[in-house]
N, C-alpha and C positions, 0 to 999 in steps of 0.2 A: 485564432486570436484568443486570448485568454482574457478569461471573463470579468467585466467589473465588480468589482466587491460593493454588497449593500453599503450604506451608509455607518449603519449600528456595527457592522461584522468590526469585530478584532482582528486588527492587523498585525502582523509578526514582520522583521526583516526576513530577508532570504538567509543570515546566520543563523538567525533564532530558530527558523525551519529547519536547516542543517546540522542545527546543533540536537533538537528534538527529535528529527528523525536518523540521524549518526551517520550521515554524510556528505558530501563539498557543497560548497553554494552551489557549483556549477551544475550540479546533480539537482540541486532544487529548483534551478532555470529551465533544465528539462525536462522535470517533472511539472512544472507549470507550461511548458511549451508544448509537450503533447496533451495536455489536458489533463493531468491527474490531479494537479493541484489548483487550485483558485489564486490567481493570484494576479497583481497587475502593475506597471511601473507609475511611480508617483515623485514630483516636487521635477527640481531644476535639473536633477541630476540625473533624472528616470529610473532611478531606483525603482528594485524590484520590490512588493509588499503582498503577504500571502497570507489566504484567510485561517483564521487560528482553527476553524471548525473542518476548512477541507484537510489539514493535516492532521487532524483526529478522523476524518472520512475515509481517509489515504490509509492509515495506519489500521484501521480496520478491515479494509476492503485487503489488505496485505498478510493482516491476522489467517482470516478466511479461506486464502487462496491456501497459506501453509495447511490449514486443518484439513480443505477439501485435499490436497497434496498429500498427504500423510493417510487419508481415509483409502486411497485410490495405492499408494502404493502396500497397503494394508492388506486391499481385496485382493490386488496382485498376486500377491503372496500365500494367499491363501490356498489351498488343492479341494479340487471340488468337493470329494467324498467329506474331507473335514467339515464342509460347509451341507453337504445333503445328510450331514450325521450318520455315513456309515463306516465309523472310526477313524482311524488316521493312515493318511497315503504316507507315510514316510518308513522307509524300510527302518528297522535297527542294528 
């Protein structure tokens, strides 16, 4: 169940998230549905409303996963000898 937002927290609609993060609403119902985003339904209509901070949380935790992603296929790529400094494995 997705969590209740503080009182103070800034509220976004579920567009305004979608629009911030560059994808459908329905993508930000399941990102509040499995947990990644905060967010909760509100008024008569039970609209969805999501906290402005978990989506700078999301977008971080997103940042992160690419850099750790990109470090990882870095090392991959790398040949040992290149890495124990005894020149370079690649024939010419």
């Amino acid at each position: 169940m997705p969590d209740v937002p503080l009182p103070d927290a800034r509220l976004l609609t579920a567009a305004q998230a979608a629009e911030t993060l560059a994808v459908d609403v329905d993508e930000v119902v399941a990102l509040i549905l499995e947990g990644h985003l905060r967010g909760t339904r509100v008024g008569t209509r039970a609209q969805w409303r999501v906290e402005a901070a978990s989506v700078d949380d999301y977008l971080e935790a997103q940042t992160e996963e690419v850099r750790r992603m990109a470090l990882w296929r870095e090392s991959q790529a790398a040949s040992f000898p290149e890495l124990w400094g005894r020149g370079s494995a690649h024939a010419d």
